[in-house]
TORKOL-4160 file (C-alpha; in steps of 0.2 Angstrom, whole numbers, padded with zeros to 4 digits, m for minus):
387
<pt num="1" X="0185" Y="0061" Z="0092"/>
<pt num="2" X="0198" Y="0047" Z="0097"/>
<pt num="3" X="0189" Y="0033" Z="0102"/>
<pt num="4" X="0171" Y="0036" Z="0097"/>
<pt num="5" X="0175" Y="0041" Z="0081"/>
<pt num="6" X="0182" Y="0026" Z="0076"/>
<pt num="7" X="0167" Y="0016" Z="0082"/>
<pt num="8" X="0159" Y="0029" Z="0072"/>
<pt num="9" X="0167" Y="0024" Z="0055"/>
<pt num="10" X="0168" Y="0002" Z="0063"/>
<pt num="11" X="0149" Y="0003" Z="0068"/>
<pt num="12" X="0138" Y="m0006" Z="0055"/>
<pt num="13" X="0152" Y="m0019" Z="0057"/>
<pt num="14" X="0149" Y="m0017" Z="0075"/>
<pt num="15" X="0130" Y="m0018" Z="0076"/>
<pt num="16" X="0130" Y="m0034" Z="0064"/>
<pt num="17" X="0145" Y="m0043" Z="0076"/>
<pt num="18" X="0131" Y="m0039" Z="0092"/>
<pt num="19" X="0121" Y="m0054" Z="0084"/>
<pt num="20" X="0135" Y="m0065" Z="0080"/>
<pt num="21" X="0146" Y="m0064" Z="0096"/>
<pt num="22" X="0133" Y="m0059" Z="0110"/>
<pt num="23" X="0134" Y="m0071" Z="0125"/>
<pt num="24" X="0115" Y="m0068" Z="0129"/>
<pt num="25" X="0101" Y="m0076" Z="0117"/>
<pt num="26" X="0086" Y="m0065" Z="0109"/>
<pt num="27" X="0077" Y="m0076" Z="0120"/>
<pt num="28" X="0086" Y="m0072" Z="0137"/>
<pt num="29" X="0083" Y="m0054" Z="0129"/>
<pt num="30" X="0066" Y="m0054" Z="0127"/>
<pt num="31" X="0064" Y="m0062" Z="0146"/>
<pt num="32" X="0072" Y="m0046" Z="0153"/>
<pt num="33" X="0064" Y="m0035" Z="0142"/>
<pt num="34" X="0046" Y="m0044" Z="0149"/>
<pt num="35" X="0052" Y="m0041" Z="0166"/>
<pt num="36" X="0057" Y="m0022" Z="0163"/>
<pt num="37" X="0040" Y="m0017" Z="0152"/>
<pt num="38" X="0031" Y="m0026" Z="0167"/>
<pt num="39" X="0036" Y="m0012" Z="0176"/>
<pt num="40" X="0033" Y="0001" Z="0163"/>
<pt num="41" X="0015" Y="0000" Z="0162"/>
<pt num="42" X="0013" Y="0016" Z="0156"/>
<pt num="43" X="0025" Y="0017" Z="0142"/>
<pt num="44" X="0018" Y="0024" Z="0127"/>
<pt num="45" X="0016" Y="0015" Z="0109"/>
<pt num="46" X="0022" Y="0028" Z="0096"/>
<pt num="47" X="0024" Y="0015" Z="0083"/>
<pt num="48" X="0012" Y="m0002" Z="0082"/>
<pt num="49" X="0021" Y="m0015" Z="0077"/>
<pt num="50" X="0039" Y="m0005" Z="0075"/>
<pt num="51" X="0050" Y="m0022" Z="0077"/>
<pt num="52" X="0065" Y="m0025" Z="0088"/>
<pt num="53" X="0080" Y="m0011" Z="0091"/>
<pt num="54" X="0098" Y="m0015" Z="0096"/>
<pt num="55" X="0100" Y="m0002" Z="0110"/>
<pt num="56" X="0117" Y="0001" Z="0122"/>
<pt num="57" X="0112" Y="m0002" Z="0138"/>
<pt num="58" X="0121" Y="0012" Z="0147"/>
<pt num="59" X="0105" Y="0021" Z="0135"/>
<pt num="60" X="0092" Y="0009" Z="0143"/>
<pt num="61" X="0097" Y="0012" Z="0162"/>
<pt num="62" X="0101" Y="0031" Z="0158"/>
<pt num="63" X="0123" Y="0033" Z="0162"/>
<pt num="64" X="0123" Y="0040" Z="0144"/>
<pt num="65" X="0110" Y="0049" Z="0133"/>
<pt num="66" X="0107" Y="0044" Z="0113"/>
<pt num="67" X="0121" Y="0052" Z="0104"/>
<pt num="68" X="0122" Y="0038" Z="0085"/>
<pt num="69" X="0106" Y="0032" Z="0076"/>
<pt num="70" X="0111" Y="0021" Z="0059"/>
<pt num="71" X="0101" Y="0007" Z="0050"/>
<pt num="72" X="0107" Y="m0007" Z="0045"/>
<pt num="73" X="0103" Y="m0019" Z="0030"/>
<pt num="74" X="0100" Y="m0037" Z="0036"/>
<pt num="75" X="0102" Y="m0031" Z="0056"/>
<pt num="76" X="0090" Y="m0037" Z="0069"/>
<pt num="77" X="0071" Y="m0033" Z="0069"/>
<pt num="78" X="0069" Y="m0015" Z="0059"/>
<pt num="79" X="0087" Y="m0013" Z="0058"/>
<pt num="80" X="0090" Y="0003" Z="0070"/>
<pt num="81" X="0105" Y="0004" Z="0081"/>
<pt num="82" X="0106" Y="0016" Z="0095"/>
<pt num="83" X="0121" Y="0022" Z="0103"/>
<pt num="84" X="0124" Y="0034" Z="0119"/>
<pt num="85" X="0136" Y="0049" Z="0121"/>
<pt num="86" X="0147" Y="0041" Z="0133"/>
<pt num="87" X="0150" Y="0025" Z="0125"/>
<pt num="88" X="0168" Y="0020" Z="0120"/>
<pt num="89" X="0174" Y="0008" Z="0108"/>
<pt num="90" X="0177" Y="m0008" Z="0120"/>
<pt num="91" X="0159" Y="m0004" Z="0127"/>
<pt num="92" X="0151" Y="m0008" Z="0109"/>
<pt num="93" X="0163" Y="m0020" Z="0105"/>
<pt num="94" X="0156" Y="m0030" Z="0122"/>
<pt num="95" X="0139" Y="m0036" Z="0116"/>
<pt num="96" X="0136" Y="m0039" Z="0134"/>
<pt num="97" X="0131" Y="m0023" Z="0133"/>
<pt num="98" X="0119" Y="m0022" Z="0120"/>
<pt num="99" X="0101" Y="m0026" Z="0122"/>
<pt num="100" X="0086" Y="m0030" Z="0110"/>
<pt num="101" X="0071" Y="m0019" Z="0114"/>
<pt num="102" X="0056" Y="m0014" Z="0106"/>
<pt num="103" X="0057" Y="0004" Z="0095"/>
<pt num="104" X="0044" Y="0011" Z="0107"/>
<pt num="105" X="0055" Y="0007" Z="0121"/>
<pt num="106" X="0070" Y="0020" Z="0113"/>
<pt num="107" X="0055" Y="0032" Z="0109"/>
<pt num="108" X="0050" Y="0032" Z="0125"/>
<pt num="109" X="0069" Y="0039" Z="0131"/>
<pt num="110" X="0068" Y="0050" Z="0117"/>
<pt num="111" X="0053" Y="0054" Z="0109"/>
<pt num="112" X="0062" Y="0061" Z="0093"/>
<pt num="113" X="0068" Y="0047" Z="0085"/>
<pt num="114" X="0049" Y="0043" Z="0082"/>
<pt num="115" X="0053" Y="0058" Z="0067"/>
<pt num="116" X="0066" Y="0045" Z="0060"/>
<pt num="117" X="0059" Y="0030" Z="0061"/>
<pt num="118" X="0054" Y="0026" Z="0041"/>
<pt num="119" X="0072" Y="0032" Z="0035"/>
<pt num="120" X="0078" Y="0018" Z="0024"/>
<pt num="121" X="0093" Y="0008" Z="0026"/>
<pt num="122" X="0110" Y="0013" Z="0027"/>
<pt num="123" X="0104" Y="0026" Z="0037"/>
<pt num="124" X="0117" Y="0037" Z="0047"/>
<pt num="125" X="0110" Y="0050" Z="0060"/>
<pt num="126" X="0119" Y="0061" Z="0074"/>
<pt num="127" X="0106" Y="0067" Z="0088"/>
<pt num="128" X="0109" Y="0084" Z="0092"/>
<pt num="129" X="0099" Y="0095" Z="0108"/>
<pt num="130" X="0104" Y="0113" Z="0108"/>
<pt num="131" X="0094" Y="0129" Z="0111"/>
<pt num="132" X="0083" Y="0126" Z="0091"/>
<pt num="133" X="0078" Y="0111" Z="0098"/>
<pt num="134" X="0079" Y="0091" Z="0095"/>
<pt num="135" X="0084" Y="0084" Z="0081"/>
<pt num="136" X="0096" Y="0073" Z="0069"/>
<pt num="137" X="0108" Y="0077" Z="0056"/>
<pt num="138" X="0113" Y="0065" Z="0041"/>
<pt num="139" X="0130" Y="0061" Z="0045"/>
<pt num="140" X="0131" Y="0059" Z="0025"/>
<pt num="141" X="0126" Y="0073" Z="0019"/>
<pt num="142" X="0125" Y="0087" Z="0034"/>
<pt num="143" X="0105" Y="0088" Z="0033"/>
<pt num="144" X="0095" Y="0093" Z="0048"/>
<pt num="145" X="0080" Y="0082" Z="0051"/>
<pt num="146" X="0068" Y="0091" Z="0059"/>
<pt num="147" X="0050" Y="0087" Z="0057"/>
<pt num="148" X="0044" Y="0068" Z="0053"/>
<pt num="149" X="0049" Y="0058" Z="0037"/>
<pt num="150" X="0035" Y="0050" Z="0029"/>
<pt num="151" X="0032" Y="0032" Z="0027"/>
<pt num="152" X="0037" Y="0027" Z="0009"/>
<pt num="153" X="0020" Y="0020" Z="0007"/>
<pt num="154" X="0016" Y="0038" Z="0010"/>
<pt num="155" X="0025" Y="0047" Z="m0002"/>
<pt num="156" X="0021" Y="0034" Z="m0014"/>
<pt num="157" X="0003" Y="0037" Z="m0012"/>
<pt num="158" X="0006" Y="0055" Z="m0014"/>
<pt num="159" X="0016" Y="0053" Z="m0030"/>
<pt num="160" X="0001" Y="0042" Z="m0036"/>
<pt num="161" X="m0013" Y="0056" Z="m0033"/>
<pt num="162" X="m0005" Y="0069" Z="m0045"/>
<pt num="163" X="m0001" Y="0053" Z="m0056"/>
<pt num="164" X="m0021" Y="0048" Z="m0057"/>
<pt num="165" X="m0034" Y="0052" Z="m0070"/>
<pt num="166" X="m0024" Y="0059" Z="m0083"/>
<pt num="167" X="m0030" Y="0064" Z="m0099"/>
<pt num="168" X="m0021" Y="0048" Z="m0106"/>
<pt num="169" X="m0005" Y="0037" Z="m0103"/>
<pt num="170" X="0008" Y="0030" Z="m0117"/>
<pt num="171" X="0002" Y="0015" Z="m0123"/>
<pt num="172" X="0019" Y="0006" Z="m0117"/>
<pt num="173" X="0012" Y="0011" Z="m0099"/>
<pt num="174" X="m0002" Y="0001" Z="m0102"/>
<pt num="175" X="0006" Y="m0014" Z="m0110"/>
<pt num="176" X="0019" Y="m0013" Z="m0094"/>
<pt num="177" X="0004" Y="m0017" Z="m0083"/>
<pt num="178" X="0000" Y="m0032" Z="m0090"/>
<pt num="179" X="0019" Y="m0038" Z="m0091"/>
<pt num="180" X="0021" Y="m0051" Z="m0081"/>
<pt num="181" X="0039" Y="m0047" Z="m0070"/>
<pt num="182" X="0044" Y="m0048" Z="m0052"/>
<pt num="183" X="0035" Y="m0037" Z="m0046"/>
<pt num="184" X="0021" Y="m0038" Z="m0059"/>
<pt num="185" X="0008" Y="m0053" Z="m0059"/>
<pt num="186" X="m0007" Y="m0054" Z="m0072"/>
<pt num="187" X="m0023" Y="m0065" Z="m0062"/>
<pt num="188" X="m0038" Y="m0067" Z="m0072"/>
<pt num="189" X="m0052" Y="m0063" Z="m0058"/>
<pt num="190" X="m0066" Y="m0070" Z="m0067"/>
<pt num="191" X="m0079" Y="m0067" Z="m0082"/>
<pt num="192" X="m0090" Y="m0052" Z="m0084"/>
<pt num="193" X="m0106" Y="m0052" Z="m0091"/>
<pt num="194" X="m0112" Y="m0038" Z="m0104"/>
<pt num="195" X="m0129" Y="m0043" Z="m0111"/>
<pt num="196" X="m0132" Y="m0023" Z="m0117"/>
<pt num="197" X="m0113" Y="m0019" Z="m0120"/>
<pt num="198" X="m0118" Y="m0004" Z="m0107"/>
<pt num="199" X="m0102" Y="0000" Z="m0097"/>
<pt num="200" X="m0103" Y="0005" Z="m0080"/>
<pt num="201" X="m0089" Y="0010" Z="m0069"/>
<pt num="202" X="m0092" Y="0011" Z="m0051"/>
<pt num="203" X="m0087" Y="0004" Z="m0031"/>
<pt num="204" X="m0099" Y="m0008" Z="m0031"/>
<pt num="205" X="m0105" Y="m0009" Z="m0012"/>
<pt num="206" X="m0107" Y="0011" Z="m0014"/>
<pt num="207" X="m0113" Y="0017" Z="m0029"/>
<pt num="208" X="m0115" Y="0002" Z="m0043"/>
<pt num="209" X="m0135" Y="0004" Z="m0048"/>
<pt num="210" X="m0136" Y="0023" Z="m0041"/>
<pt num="211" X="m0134" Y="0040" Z="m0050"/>
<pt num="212" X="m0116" Y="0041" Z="m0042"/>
<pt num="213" X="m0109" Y="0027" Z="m0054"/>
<pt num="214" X="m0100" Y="0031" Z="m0069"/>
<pt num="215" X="m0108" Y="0025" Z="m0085"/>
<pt num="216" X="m0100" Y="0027" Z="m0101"/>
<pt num="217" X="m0102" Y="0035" Z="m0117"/>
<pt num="218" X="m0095" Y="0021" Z="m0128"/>
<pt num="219" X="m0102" Y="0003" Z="m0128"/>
<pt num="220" X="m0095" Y="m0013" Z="m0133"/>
<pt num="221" X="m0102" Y="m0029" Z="m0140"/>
<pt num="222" X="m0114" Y="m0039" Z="m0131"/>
<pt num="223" X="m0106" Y="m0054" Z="m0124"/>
<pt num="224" X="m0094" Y="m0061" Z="m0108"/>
<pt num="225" X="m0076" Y="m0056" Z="m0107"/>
<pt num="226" X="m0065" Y="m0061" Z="m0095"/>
<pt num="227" X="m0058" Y="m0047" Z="m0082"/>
<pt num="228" X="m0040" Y="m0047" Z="m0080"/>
<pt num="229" X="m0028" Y="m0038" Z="m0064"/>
<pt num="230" X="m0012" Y="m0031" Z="m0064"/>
<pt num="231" X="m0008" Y="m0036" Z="m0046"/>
<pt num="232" X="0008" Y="m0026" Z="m0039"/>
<pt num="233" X="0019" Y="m0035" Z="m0027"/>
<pt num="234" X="0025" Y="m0018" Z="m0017"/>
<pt num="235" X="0039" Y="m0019" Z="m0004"/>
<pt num="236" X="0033" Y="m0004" Z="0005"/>
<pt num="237" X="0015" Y="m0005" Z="0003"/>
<pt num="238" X="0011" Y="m0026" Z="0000"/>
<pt num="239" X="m0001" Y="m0033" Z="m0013"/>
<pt num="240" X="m0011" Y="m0019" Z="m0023"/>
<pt num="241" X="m0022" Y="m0019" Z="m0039"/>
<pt num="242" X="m0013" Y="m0009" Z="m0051"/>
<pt num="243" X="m0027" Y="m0009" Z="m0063"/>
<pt num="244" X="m0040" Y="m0018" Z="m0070"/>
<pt num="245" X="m0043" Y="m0024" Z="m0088"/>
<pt num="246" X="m0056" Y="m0028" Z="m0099"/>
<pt num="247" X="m0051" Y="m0039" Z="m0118"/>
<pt num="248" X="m0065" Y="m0036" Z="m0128"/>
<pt num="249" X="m0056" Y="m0040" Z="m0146"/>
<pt num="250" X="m0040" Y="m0049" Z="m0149"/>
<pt num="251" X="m0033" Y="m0034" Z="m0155"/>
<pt num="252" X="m0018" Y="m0026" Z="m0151"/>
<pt num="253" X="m0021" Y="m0006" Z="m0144"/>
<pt num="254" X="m0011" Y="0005" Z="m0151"/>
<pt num="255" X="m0016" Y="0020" Z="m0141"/>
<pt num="256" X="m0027" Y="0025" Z="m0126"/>
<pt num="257" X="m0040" Y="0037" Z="m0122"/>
<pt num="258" X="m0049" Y="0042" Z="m0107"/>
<pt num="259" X="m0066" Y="0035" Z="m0105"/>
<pt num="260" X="m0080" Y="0047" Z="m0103"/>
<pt num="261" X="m0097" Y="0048" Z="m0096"/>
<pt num="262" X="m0112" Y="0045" Z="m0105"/>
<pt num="263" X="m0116" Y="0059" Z="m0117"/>
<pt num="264" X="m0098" Y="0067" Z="m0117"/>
<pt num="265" X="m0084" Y="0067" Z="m0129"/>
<pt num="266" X="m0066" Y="0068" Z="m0126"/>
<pt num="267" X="m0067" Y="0086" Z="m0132"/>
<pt num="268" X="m0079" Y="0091" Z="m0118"/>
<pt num="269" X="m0062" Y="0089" Z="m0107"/>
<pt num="270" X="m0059" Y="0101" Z="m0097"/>
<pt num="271" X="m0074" Y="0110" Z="m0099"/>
<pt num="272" X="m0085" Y="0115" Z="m0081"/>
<pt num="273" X="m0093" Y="0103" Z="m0074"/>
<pt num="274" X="m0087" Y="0088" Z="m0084"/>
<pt num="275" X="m0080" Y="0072" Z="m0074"/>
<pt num="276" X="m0072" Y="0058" Z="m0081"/>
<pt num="277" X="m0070" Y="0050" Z="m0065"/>
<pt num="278" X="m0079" Y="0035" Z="m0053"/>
<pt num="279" X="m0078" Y="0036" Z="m0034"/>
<pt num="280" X="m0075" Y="0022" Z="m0025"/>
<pt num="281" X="m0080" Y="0023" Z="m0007"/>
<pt num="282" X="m0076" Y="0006" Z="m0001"/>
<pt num="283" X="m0061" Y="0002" Z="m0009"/>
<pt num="284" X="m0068" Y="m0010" Z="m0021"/>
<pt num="285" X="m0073" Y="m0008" Z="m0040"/>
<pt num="286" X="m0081" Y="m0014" Z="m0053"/>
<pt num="287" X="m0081" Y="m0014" Z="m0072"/>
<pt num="288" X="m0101" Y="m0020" Z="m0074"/>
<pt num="289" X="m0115" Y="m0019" Z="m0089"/>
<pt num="290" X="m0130" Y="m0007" Z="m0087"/>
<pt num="291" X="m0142" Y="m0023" Z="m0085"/>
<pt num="292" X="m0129" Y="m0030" Z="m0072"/>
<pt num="293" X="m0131" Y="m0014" Z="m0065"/>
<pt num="294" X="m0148" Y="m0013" Z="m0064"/>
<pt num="295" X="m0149" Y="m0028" Z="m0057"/>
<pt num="296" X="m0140" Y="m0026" Z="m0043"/>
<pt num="297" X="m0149" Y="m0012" Z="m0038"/>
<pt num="298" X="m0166" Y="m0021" Z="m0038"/>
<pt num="299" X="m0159" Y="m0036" Z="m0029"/>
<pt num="300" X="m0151" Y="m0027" Z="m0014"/>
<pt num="301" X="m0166" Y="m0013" Z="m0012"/>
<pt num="302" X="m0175" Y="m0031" Z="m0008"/>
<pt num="303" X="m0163" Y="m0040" Z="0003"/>
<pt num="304" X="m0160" Y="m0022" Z="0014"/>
<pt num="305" X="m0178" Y="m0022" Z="0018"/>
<pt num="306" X="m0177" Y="m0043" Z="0022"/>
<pt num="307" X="m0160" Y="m0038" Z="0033"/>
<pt num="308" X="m0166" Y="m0020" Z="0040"/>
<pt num="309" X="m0148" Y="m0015" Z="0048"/>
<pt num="310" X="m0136" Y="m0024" Z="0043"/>
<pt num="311" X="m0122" Y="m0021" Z="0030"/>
<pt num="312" X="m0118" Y="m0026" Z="0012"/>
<pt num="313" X="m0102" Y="m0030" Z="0014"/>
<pt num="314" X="m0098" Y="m0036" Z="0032"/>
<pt num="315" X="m0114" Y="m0046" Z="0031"/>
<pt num="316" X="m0117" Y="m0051" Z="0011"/>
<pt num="317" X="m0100" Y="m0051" Z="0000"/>
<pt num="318" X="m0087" Y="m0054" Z="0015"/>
<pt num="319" X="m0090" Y="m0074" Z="0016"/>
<pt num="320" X="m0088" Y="m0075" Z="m0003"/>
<pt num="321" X="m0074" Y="m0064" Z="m0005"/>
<pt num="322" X="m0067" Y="m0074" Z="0009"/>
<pt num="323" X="m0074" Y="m0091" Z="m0002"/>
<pt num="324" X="m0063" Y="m0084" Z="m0016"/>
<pt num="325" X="m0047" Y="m0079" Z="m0007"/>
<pt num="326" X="m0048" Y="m0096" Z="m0001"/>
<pt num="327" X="m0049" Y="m0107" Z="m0019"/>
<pt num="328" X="m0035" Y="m0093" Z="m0027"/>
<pt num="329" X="m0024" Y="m0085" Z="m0012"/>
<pt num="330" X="m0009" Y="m0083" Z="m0022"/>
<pt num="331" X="m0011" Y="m0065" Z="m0027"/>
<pt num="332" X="m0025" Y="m0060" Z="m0016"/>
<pt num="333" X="m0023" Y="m0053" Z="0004"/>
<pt num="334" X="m0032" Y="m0061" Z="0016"/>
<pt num="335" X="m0050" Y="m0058" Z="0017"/>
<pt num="336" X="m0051" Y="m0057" Z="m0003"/>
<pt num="337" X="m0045" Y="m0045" Z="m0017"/>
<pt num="338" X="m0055" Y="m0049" Z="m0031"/>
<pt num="339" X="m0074" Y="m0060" Z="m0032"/>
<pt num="340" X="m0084" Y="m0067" Z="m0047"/>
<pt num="341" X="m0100" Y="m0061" Z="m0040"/>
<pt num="342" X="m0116" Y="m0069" Z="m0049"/>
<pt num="343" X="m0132" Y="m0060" Z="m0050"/>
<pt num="344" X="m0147" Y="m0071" Z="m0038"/>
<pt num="345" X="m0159" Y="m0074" Z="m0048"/>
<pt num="346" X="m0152" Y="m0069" Z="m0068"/>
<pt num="347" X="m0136" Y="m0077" Z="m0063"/>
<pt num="348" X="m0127" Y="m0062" Z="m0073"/>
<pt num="349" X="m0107" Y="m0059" Z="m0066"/>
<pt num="350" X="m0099" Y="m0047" Z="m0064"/>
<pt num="351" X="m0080" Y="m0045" Z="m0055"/>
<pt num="352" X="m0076" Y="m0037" Z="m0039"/>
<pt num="353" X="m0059" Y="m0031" Z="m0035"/>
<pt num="354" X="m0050" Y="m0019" Z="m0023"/>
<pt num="355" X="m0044" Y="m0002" Z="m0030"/>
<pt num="356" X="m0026" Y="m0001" Z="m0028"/>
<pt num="357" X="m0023" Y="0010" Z="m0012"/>
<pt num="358" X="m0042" Y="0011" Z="m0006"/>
<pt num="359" X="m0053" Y="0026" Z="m0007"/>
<pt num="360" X="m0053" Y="0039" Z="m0023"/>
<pt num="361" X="m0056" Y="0045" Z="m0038"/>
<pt num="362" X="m0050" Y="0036" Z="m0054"/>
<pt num="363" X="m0051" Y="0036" Z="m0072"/>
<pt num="364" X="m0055" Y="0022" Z="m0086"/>
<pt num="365" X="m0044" Y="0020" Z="m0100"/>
<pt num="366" X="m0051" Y="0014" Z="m0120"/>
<pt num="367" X="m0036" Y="0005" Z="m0127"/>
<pt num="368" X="m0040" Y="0008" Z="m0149"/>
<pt num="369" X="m0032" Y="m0001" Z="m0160"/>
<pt num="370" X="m0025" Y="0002" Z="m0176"/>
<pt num="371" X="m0042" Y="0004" Z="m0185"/>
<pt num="372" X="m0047" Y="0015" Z="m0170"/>
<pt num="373" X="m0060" Y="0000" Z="m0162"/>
<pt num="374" X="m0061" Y="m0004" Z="m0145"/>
<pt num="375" X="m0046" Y="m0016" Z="m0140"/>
<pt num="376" X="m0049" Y="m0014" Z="m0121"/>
<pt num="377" X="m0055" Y="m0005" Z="m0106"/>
<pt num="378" X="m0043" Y="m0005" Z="m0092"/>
<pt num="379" X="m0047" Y="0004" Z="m0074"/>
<pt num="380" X="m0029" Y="0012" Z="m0069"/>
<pt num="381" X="m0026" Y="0011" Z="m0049"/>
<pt num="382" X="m0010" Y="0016" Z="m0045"/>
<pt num="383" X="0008" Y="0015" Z="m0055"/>
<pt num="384" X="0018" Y="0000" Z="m0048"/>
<pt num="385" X="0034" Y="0011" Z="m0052"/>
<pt num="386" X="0029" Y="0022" Z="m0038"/>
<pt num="387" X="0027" Y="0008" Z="m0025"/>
């Protein structure tokens, strides 16, 4: 070991002294890595957008071959520091020769470490090459990585499908939704009008108005109630709509129950043929009256035929969802997350929001309370624990 294994135990050390001691600026960096990619026209993008990687040189102009792969928490860009075989400890200690290069740049030496990329910090990896083929061991634990990790968005929306449309949740779920915490913020989107107390579930572009939406078998009290998110501040997968929720008495819920369709009981679970679920298509939904509904169908049948080929979305609701990212953007992504749509014409509202993690399946969610009357209705997304 001699050498190199010292710089092996010294290296997070190491790679975080390359920023602090280096003689050449990120800027005089990034000129000469200009001036090289100018010449590598064909140089292959594994990874948009994969930030800046601290690479030995003697790596870049090919003396030595990648040997050491660790992460590093607070390092520069994404955090990866790639060492070669043949350097020594004085040859890392000079951060002359280190250089700041793009991941694709490494990739593009060696394709594997595209398999390693979304690791997380304090990540420790030995590249082996023998007659198995390429790969990289876990220092840490001995683990051979062979096949690609998966984005922790990934596994987090993985996690989250088997989580989905479960017969019901405990009510401290639910309440922990609605908590506001750091990663937790409750945004009240709008007002909702329900002049039949009709519930309708549905992805609004898609399937509000058609026999594709979901409407429900309980009703609740004519009236306007404000609609109210649970918007998740992920690390790993950015602002996402937990769930929405629907207050229709000042009552507390004590319990939860899945929401069925129209003519079904919670009894007639499981049964063939019986779905409790609404599909969202566009990654928007909805929680919307029947006469809301209804309405919507009527006035878009009209305004497709005035606008013969255009789109409901890109050419109707994306300047107001655009209107209202601009008058609230503290909890929305750009573009919009959630819209107070009123009906032309009637003037009827209804609340538009985006559905956690995009397309799907998901369940509605009668919160009782203590007398067994309606409390709430809340449209689960996605469990913020998870992401």
């Amino acid at each position: 070991m001699g050498l190199f294994g010292k710089k092996k135990e010294d290296k997070s050390a190491q790679g975080k002294s390359v920023q602090k001691t280096g003689q050449n600026t990120e800027q005089e960096l990034a000129e000469k890595q200009t001036g090289e990619e100018q010449g590598q026209n064909e140089r292959k993008v594994y990874i948009q957008g994969a930030g800046g990687t601290i690479v030995t040189k003697s790596i870049l102009d090919g003396t030595s071959k990648l040997k050491w792969l660790f992460r590093q928490e607070g390092g520069h860009g994404n955090g990866w520091v790639a060492f070669g075989d043949r350097d020594s400890q004085e040859y890392v200690d000079d951060a002359n020769n280190m250089a700041i290069v793009d991941f694709n740049t490494l990739a593009n030496i060696e394709p594997t470490v595209v398999n390693v990329f979304y690791m997380p910090m304090g990540s420790d990896l030995e590249f082996r090459c023998d007659k198995t083929g390429k790969y990289f061991v876990d220092t840490r634990t001995g683990k051979e990585i062979r096949e690609p990790v998966k984005h922790p968005a990934q596994i987090a929306f993985e996690k989250n499908l088997k989580f989905l449309n479960q017969d019901t949740y405990p009510p401290a779920f639910f309440q922990s939704l609605f908590t506001e915490s750091p990663k937790i913020k409750v945004v009240r989107a709008g007002e909702a009008d329900f002049p039949t107390g009709e519930v309708v579930l549905a992805d609004p572009i898609a399937y509000l108005g058609s026999r594709y939406e979901t409407v429900l078998d309980r009703k609740i009290p004519a009236g306007s109630y404000p609609v109210e998110l649970s918007v998740c501040l992920s690390r790993i997968a950015g602002l996402r709509i937990a769930a929405a929720r629907l207050p229709v008495s000042p009552q507390a819920a004590v319990r939860y129950e899945i929401a069925m369709p129209k003519g079904k009981e919670p009894e007639d679970l499981g049964k063939p043929g019986i779905f409790t679920f609404f599909g969202v298509d566009t990654g928007l939904a909805c929680i919307a009256d029947g006469k809301v509904s209804e309405e919507n169908r009527l006035f878009f049948e009209k305004w497709e035929k005035e606008n013969p080929g255009k789109n409901k979305y890109t050419d109707y609701f994306a300047a107001l969802f655009q209107e209202s990212f601009q008058a609230n953007p503290e909890f929305q992504n750009q573009g919009g997350s959630f819209l107070e749509w009123r009906l032309p014409g009637s003037g009827l509202r209804t609340v538009l929001f985006s559905s956690g993690m995009g397309d799907g399946i998901y369940s509605g969610y009668w919160g009782l309370d203590a007398e067994g009357e309606i409390a709430c209705l809340v449209a689960l997304f996605l469990n913020p624990a998870y992401f």
